[in-house]
N, C-alpha and C positions, 0 to 999 in steps of 0.2 A: 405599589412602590412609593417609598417615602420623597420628601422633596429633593432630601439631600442627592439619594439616589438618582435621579430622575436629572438634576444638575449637572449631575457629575457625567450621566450620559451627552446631555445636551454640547457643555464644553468639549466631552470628548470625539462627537462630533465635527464638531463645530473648529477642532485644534486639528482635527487627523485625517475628516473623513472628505475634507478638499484638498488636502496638503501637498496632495503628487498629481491628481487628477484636473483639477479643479472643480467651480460649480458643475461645469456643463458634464464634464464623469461623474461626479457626484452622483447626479439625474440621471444617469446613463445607468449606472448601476440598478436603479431600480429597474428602468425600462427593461434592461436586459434581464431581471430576476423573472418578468414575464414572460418575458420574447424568447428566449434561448431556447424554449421545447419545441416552439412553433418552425425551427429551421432544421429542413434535413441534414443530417452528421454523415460525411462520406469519413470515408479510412483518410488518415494525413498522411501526406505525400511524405517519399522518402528525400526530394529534394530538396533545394534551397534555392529561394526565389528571392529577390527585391524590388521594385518599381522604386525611384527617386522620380519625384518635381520638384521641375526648377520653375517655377511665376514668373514672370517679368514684370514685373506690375508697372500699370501705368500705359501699356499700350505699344510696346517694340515696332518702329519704323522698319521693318523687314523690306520697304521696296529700297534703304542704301545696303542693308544686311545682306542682300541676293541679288543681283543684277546681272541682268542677260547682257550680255557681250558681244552677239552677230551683230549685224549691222544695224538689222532690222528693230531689233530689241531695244538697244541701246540707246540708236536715235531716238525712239519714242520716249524711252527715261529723259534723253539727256533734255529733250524740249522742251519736259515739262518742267525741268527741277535747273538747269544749267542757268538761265536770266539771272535767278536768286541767289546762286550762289550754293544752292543744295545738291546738286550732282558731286557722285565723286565720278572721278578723271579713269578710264580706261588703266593706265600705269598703277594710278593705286589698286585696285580690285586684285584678290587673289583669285586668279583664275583655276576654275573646277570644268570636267567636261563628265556629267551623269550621262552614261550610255545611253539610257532610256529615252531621251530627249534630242542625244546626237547634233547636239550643240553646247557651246562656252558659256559661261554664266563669270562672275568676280563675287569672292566671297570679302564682305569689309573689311578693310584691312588691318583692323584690331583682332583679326581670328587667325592668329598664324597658328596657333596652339590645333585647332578644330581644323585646320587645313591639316597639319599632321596626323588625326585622327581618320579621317577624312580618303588621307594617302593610304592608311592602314585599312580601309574598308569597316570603320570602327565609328562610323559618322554617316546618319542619311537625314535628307532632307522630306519633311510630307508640307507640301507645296499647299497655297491656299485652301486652309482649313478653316475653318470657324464655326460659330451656333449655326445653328439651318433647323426648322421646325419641318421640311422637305426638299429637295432638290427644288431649285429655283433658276429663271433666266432670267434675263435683263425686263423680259416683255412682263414676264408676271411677276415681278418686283415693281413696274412701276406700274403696272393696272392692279396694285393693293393686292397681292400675289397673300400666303401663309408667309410672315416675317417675323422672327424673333422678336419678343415684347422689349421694346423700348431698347433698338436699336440705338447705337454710337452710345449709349451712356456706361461710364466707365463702372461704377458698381453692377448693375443688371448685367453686363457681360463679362463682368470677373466671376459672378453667382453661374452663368452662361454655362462657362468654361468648363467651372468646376464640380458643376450639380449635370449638364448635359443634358438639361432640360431646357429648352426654349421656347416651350411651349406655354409652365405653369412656370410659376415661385414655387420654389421648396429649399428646404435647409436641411436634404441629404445628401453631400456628395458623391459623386461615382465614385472615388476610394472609398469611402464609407459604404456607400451600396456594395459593390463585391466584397468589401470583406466578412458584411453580415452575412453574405454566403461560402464566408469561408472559415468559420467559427471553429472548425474541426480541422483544421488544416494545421493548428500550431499545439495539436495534441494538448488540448483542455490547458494551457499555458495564462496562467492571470497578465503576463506581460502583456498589454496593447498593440496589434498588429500593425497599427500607425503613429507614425513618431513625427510630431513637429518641431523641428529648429526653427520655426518664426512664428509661434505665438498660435490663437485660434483661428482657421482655415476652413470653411465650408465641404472644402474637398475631402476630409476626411470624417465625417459626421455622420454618421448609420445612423439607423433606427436602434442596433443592438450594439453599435461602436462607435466609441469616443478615442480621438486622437490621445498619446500622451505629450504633452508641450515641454519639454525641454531648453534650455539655453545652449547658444552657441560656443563652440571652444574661443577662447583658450579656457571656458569653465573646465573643472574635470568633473567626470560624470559623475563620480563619488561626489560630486559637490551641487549637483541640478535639482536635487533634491535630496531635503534634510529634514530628518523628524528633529524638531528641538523642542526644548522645556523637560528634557529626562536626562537628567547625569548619573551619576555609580552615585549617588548619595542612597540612604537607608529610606529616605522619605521618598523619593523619586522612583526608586524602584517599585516601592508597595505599591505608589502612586500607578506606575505604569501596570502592571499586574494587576491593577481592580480594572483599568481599563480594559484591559487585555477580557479580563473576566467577562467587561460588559458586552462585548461582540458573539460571548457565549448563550446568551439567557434571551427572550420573548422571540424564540427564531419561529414559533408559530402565529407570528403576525409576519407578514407579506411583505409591508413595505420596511418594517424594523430588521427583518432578515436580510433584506436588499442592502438599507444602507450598513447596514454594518457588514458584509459580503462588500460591499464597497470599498468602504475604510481599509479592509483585511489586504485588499488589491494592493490599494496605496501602500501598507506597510510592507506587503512582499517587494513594491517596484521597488523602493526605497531600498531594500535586504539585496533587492540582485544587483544595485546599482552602486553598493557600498564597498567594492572588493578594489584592488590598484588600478588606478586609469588607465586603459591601454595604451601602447603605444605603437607608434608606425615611423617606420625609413622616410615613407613618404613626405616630402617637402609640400606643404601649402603655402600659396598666397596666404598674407594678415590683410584679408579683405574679408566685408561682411559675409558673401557668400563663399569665400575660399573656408572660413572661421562655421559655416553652418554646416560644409561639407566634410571639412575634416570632422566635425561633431559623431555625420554620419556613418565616416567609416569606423570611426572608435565605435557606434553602438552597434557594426554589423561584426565587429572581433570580436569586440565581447561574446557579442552572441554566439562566437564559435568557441568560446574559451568557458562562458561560464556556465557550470551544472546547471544554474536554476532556468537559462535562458534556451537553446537551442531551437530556436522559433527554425521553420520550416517557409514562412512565407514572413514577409517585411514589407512597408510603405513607408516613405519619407517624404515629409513637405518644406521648403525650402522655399526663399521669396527674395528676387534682387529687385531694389525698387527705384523709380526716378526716370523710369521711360516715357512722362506723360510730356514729351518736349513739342510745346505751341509753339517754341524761341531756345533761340543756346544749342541747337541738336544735337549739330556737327558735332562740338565738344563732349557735350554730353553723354551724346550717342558712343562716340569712342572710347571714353573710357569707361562705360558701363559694360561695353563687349570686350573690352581689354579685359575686364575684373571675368565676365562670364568664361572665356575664353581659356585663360588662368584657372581657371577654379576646374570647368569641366576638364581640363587635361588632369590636375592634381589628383583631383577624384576617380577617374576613370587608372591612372597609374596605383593608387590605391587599391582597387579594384582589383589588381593585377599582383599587389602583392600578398593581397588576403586571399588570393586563388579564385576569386568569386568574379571576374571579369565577365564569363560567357553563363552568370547567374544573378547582376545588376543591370538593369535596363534601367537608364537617365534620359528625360523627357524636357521640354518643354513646354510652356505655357503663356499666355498674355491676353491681356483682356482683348486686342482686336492688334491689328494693323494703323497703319497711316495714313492718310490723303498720300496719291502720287502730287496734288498740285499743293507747296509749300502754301505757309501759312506764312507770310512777310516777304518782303520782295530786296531783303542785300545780307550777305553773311556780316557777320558771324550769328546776328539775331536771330535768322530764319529758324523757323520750324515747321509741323505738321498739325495738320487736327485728327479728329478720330475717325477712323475706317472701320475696314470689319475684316472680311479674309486675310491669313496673314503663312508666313511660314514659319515651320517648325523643324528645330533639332532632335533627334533622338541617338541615345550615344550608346554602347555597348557592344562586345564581342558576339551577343547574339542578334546585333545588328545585323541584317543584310544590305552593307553600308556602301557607302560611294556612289550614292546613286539618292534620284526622285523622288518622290512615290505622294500620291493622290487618285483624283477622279480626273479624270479628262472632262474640260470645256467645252465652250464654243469652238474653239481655235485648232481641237483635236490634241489640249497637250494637258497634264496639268497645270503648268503652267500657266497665270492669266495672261491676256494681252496688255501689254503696258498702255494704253492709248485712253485720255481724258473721254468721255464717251461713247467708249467701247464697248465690243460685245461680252465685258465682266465687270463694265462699269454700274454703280448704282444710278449715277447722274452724270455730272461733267466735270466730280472732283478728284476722279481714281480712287473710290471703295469697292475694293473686290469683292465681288458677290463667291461666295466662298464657292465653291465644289466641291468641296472632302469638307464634310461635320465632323463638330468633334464625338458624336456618338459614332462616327464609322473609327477615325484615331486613337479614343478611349476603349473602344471594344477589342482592337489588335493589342493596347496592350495588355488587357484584362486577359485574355482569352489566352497569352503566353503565359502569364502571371498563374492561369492556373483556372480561373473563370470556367464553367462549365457552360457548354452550348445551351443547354435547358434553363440556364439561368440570367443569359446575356438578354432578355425580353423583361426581365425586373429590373436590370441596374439600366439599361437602359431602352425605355418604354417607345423610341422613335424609330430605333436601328432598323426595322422591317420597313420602314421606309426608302431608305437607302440599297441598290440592287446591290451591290457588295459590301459589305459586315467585316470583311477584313480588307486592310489595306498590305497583308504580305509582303511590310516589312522587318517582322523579325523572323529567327527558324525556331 
């Protein structure tokens, strides 16, 4: 091959064969030219699935987001947070009663949206979750028990969360892991089974799968990605067309074959993503994550409108961030669950009118919990530092909603006991020693999503640890 040739590959590369994917698909493409024989191909499902996460980045105070309301509960909240100024007031809390528990809890009262969800059976709660390398108590947490590596740090337990490993570092995450077991599920489809609205995410990173990164609306999708430097000119066309040509020739080299099988990717997302922006009844919030969500529902219509697309299984990653409040909480904390609040109703009514309601499961995430004992001692400054076990949303018509769900404690509930000390304390700051992993939470959703039992010990290598693998709350 002459230099000229050899150039023109390189640029063309270089201009096309990151242009939708980026570096890290780029790499992925090769990976996969290898890997893809190595995974078994089941027949693809005749349905249609979704998982959404939402991140909370930065660490969600969930002990003002959930608060017990008997007496006995509250008191304990209120002793430790009321001095500061960090208690909310019995009147504010939107009061919830989950069967399961057979007692009051106040949901914050930035969620009236999720209280309506909630009403509808359309909202559950999985109670004190987090990393856990095994089920752990108070006794063998503090005589140097098996402990997640590098506890309370907000990067190692955002990685935590999302990879569901707490054992080692790795830079697979469990959406990435199941979907390289689910490569046959979207009928040999080059579109990407994982679509990020906030940039690159661990959580969706396979060994055979790369997220595709998308921008948030108000982009329109015809506009997230664009091949440019080719107009209706006579030069530009031939130009495009030798290019075109070069994705044809040296396909019996491995890795020339990969990347240009890459590139080819890139040009097809670009082609399914070029047609009229969809559109929806649905009102959104103009918040960052109202603006990520609505992104999502436009690429799950398309996906029901356009030929090229008909994907049978879907992931979405999503990130609301500014939860890491040491100071400012109260304020803060409110109107970041006003914007979550907001968004998850827009979304889930979305849901309802793309008919996909009881076929999208929306989740939650956060690098850990709060201190129950404030971090400052007078409002409005107060804040938290970093905990670990925390609670989680999960939102959907295939919710089994208005209720609980976790591992039972010390205390006989999911629920911890609120008490500085206590028998779910790590010390005497209120860090919840979790009871429900996120490999038993990650595994219920995988395993609805479509996950096969033989394959839940790959994605994730801890779960036979844990005596229950499903936490049974979705149907």
């Amino acid at each position: 091959m002459n230099n000229k040739m050899e150039q023109s590959r390189r640029d063309f590369l270089k201009r096309t064969g990151c242009l939708a994917l980026g570096a890290a698909a780029f790499s992925a493409g090769i990976e996969k030219f290898g890997l893809i024989s190595a995974h078994a191909l089941t027949a693809a499902p005749t349905d249609y699935k979704a998982l959404v996460c939402i991140f909370l980045s930065g660490g969600n105070d969930s002990n003002n987001m959930i608060v017990p309301l008997d007496a006995t509960g509250y008191n304990s909240y209120s002793l430790a947070r009321n001095a500061s100024g960090l208690a909310l007031g019995t009147t504010q809390l939107i009061p919830i009663t989950p069967p399961s528990l057979g007692t009051d809890f106040g949901l914050h009262p930035a969620l009236p949206e999720l209280k309506a969800l909630w009403d509808q059976s359309r909202l559950a709660v999985i109670a004190n979750v987090g990393p856990l390398v095994q089920p752990l108590t108070r006794t063998q947490y503090q005589s140097g028990g098996a402990r997640p590596y590098q506890l309370f740090s907000h990067s190692d337990q955002v990685a935590q969360w999302q990879t569901s490993r707490s054992d080692v570092r790795t830079q697979v995450g469990w959406g990435g892991a199941a979907a390289d077991k689910m490569l046959s599920f979207n009928a040999g489809s080059g579109f990407p089974l994982i679509t990020s609205v906030s940039g690159a995410a661990v959580f969706g990173q396979g060994l055979a799968t790369r997220p595709l990164a998308i921008s948030a609306a108000p982009t329109a999708l015809n506009q997230v990605l664009v091949l440019n430097g080719f107009s209706t000119s006579a030069a530009d066309v031939a130009r495009r067309n030798s290019m075109n040509f070069l994705r044809t020739i040296d396909r019996t080299a491995s890795l020339v074959a990969a990347a240009s099988d890459s590139t080819q990717q890139a040009v097809d997302i670009i082609a399914s993503l070029s047609g009229p922006d969809p559109t929806l009844t649905t009102v959104f919030p103009a918040t960052g994550l109202g603006n990520q969500l609505k992104q999502v529902a436009k690429v799950i219509k398309l996906n029901q409108t356009a030929p090229a697309l008909g994907l049978n299984r879907q992931m979405f990653f999503c990130t609301l961030g500014g939860f890491d409040t040491h100071q400012d909480q109260l304020t803060t904390q409110q109107n970041l669950l006003t914007q979550l609040s907001m968004a998850m109703k827009a979304f889930f009514d979305a849901t309802v009118e793309l008919g996909v309601d009881s076929r999208v499961t929306t989740f939650t995430l956060s690098d850990f919990a709060r201190t129950l004992q404030p971090a400052g001692s007078s409002a409005p400054t107060v804040g938290t530092d970093h905990a670990w076990g925390s609670h989680q949303f999960v939102m959907g018509s295939s919710v089994i909603g208005k209720d609980f769900y976790g591992v039972k404690g010390p205390n006989n509930t999911v629920f911890p006991t609120l008490t500085l000390g206590g028998p779910n304390d790590t010390d005497t700051r209120g860090r919840w020693i979790p009871t429900a992993s996120v490999d038993q939470y990650a595994a219920t959703l995988a395993t609805w999503f479509g996950l096969a039992d033989n394959d839940l010990s790959t994605v994730f290598p801890l779960l036979s640890r844990f005596t229950t693998p499903n936490l049974a709350f979705l149907a």
